[in-house]
C-alpha positions as CSV (number, residue, x, y, z in Angstrom):
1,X,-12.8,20.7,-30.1
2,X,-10.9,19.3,-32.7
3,X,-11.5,15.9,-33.7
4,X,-9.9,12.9,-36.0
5,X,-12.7,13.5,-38.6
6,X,-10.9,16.8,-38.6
7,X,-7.0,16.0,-39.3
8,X,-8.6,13.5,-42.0
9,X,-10.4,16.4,-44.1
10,X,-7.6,18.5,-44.0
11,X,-4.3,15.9,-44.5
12,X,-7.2,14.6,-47.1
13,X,-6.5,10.6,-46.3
14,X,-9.3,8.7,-44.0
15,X,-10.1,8.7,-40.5
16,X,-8.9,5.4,-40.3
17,X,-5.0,6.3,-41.7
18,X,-5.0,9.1,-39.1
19,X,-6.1,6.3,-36.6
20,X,-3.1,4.1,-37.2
21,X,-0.8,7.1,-37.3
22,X,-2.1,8.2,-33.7
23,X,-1.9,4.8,-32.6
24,X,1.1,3.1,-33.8
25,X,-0.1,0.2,-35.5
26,X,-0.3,-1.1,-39.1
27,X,1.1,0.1,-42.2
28,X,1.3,3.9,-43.5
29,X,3.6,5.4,-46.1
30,X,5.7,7.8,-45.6
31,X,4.2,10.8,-47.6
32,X,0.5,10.3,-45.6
33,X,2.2,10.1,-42.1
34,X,4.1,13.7,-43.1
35,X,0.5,14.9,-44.5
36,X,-1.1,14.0,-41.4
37,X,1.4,15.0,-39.0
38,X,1.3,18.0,-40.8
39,X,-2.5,18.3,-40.1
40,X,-2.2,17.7,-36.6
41,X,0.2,20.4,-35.7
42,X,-1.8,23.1,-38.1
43,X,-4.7,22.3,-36.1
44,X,-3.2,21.9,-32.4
45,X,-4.1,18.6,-32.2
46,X,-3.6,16.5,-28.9
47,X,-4.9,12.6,-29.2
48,X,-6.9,12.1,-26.5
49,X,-4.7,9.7,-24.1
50,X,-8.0,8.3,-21.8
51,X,-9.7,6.9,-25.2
52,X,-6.8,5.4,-26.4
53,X,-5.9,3.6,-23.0
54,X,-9.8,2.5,-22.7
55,X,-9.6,1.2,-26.7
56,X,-5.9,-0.5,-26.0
57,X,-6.4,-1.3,-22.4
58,X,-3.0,0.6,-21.0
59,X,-2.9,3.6,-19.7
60,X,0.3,4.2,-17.9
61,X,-1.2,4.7,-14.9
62,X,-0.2,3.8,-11.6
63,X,-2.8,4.2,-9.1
64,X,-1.9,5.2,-5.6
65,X,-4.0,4.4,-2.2
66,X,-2.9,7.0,1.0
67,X,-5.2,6.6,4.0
68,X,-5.5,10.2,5.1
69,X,-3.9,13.2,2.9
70,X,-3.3,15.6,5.6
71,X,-1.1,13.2,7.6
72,X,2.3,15.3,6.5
73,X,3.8,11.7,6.1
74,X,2.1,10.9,3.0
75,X,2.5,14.2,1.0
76,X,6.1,13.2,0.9
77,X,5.9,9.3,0.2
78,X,3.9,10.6,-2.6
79,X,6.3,12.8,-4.1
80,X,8.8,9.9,-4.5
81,X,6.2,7.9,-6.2
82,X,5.5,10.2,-8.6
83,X,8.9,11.4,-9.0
84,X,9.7,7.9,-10.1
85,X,6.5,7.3,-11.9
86,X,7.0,10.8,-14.4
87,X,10.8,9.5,-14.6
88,X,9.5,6.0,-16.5
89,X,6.7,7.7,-18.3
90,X,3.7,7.1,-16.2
91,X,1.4,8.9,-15.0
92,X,0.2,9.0,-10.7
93,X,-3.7,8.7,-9.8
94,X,-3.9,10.0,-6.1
95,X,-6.2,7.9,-4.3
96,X,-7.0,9.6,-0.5
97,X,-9.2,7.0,1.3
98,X,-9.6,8.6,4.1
99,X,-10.1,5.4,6.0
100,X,-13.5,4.7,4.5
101,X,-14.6,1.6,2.9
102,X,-16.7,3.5,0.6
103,X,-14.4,5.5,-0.4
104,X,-12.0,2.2,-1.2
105,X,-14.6,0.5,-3.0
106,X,-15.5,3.5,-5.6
107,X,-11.4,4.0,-6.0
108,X,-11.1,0.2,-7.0
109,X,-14.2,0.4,-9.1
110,X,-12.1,3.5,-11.1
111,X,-8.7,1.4,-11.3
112,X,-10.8,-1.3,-13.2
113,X,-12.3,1.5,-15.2
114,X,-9.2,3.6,-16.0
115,X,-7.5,0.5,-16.6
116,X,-4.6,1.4,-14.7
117,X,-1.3,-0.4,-14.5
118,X,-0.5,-1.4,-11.5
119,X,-1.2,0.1,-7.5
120,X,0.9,1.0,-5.3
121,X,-1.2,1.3,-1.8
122,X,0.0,2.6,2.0
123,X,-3.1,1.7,3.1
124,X,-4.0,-1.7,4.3
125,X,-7.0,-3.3,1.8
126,X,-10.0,-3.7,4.3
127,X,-12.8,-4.9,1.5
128,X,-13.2,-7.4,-0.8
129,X,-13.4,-5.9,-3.4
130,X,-9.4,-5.9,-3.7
131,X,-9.7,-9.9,-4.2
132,X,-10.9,-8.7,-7.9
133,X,-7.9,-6.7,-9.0
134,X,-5.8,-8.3,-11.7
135,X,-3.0,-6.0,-11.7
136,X,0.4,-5.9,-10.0
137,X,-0.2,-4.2,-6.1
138,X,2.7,-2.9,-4.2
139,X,2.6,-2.1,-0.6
140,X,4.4,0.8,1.0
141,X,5.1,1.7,4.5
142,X,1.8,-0.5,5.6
143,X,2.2,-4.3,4.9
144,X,-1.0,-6.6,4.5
145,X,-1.1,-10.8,5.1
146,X,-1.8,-11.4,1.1
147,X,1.9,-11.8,-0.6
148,X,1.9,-8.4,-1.9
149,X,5.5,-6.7,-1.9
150,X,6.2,-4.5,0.3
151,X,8.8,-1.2,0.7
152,X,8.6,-0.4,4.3
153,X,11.6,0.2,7.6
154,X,11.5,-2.2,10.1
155,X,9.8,-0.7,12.7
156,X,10.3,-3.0,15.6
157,X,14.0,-2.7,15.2
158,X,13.7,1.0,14.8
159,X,11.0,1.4,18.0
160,X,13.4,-0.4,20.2
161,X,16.7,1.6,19.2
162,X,14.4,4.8,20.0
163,X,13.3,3.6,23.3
164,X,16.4,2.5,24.2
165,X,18.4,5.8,23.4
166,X,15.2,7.6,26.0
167,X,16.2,5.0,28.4
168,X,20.2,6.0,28.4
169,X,19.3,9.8,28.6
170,X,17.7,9.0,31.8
171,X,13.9,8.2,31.4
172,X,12.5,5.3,33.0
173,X,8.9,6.3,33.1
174,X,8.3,6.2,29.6
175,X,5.0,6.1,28.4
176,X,4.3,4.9,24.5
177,X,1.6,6.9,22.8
178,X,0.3,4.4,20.3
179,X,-0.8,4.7,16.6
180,X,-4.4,3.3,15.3
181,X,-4.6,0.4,16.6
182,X,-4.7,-2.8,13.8
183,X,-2.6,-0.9,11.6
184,X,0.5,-3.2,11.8
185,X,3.0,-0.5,11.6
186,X,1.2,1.4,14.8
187,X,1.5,-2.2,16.9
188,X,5.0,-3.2,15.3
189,X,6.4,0.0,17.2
190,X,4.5,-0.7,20.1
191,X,6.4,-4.0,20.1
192,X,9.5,-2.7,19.3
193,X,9.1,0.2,22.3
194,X,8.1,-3.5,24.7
195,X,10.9,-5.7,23.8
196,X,13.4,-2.3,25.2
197,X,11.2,-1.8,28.1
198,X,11.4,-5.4,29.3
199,X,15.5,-5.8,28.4
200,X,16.1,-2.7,30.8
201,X,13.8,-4.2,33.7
202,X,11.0,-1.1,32.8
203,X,7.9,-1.6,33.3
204,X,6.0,-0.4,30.4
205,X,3.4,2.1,29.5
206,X,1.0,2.0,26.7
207,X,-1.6,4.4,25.9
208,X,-4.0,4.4,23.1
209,X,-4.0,7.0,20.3
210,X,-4.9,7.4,16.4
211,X,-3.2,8.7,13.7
212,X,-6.1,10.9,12.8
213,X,-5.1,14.3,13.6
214,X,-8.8,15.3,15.0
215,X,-8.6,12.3,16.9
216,X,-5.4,12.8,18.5
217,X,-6.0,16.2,19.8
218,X,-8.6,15.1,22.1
219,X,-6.5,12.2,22.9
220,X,-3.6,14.5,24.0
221,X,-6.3,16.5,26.5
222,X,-7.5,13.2,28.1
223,X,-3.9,11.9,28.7
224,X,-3.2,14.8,30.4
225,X,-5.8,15.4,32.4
226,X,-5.2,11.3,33.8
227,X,-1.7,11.1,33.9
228,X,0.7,12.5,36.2
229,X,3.5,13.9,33.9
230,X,5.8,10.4,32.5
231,X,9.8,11.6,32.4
232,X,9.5,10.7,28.6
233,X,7.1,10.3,26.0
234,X,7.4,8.1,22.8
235,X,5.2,8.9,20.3
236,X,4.3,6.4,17.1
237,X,4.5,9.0,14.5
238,X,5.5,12.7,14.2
239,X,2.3,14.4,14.1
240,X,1.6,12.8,17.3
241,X,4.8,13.8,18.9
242,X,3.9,17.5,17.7
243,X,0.1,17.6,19.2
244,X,0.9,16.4,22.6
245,X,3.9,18.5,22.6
246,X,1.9,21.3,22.1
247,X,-0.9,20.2,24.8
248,X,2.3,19.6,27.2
249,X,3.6,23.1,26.8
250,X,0.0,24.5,26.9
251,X,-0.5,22.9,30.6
252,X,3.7,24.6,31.1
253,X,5.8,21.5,31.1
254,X,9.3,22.3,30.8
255,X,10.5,20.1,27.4
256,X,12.6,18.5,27.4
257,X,13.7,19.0,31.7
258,X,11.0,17.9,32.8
259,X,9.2,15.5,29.8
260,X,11.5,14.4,26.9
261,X,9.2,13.6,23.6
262,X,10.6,11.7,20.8
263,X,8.2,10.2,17.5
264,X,8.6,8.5,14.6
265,X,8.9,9.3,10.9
266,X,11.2,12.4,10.1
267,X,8.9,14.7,8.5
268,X,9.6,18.2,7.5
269,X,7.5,19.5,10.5
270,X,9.2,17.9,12.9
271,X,12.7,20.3,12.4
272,X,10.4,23.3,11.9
273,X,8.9,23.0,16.0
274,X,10.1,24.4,18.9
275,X,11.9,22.5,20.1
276,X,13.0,21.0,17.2
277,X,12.4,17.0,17.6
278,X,14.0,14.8,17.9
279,X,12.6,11.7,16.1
280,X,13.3,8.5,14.2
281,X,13.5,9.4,10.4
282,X,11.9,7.1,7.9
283,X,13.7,7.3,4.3
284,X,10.0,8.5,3.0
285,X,10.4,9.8,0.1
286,X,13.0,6.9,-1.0
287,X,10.2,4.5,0.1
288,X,7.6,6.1,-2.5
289,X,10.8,5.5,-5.2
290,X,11.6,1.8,-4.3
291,X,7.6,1.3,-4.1
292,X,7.7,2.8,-7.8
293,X,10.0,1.2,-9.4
294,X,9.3,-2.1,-7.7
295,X,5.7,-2.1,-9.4
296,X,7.2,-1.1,-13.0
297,X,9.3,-3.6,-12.7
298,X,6.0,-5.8,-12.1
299,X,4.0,-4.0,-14.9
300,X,6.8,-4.7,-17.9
301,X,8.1,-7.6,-16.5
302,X,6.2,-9.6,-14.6
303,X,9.3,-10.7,-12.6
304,X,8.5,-11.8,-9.0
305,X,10.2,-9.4,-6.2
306,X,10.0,-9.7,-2.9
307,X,9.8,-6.9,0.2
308,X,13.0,-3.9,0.4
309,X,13.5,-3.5,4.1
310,X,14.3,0.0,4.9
311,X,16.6,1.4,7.6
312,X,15.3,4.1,10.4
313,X,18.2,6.6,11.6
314,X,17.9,8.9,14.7
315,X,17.2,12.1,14.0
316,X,18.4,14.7,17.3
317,X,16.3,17.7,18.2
318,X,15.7,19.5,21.2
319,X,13.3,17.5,22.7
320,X,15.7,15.5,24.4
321,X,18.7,15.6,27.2
């Protein structure tokens, strides 16, 4: 590997010149910066970015906290931040927390050590550890009670405009299949799906799900072995929607004559099933943009900015009449 001791022997000036060329700083005449440029690109070269973050303490990099990578949801959120991130010259580190603690605490420990920039996290902090962190943290899609700004739809709004559009195709048995519970975008929707219930004079329906995937498909089993078949279903996210869609066609229930299914979220998968559904589309990847650029505004200018309210739109498929 080629090393600093080695552009300094050939460009014949000290390691130390070569250091100041590399890193910007302090005075170098014209004639030793061509020499040493010279040597760089004769030898290939590259400085090594992580050492010269860890000795200057930036890094331009923006660390990034999903919950579960396999959720197609985040994929896409993550695209948009790094998208964004590449756009202002920063680099992403992908952070999948899988919903584990431990996992949380040994990411933080590698912000502090990587010296990143700033976080952006859809996932709410659940250890203390977060208390410790002296950098700029944006929230996205997922809020948390601790003044952090946050880029996220309004999901009550958006969970009442979905049950209400069930409710004027017909349904009145409508049963919400909720997200994890204590995550605040999983109850805001439950809320939202409540307030439409109660306006029409429904009585409403809410059964307990996850947003794991494993976690769901058992879920989707046990609903359906308990409940006689609801006229609609209204699922918290999309990858819900898509499981008990599939259980529901499994057990030969007519979609949407006999059970419409709507979710929430707009991913790519929810165009690609069949029927195609129909769901409430979060702007996702313009979400992982606003989150982006919100935090570099942070990072280089430490201005305060406060929480971008997003707008759901109704997405038609064929799940519905």
């Amino acid at each position: 590997m080629v090393t600093i001791k080695d552009v300094a022997a050939l460009s014949g000036l000290s390691t130390g010149t070569v250091s100041r060329v590399i890193n910007g700083n302090g005075y170098v005449s014209a004639e030793s910066r061509k020499k040493i440029e010279h040597a760089m690109a004769e030898l290939n070269y590259h400085p090594n970015a992580m050492a010269r973050a860890l000795n200057h303490k930036q890094s331009k990099i923006i660390g990034l906290v999903i919950p579960d990578i396999t959720n197609p949801f985040f994929p896409m959120l993550t695209r948009g931040v790094e998208d964004t991130a590449s756009k202002y010259g920063y680099t992403v580190m992908l952070c999948n927390i899988d919903e584990n603690s431990e996992a949380e605490k040994r990411y933080i420990d590698m912000f502090k050590r990587y010296y990143v920039e700033g976080i952006i996290s859809a996932a709410l902090p659940t250890v203390a550890e977060w208390d410790s962190i002296e950098v700029p943290i944006v929230m996205t899609d997922r809020s948390a009670d601790l003044n952090y700004p946050t880029v996220a739809v309004d999901n009550v709004t958006a969970a009442k405009e979905m049950t209400e559009f069930l409710i004027s195709k017909g349904a009145t048995q409508i049963v919400h299949i909720a997200g994890s519970a204590g995550v605040n975008t999983a109850l805001d929707r439950r809320e939202g799906y409540k307030q439409a219930m109660e306006e029409a004079g429904l009585s409403f329906n809410i059964f307990e799900s996850d947003f794991n995937s494993n976690e769901i498909k058992d879920k989707a089993g046990h609903f359906f072995d308990t409940h006689e078949c609801p006229d609609a279903l209204f699922c918290a996210n999309d990858l819900i929607a898509a499981i008990f869609m599939k259980e529901a066609l499994k057990r030969n229930i007519k979609i949407p004559e006999e059970m419409q299914i709507v979710g929430f979220d707009g991913i790519l998968m929810s165009e690609m099933l069949s029927p195609p559904l129909t769901t409430m589309r979060q702007p996702i990847y313009e979400m992982g943009q606003i989150a982006c650029e919100t935090l570099i505004k942070k990072v280089e200018s430490n201005i305060e900015v406060g929480d971008t309210i997003l707008k759901a739109t109704l997405q038609l498929g064929g799940t519905t009449l």
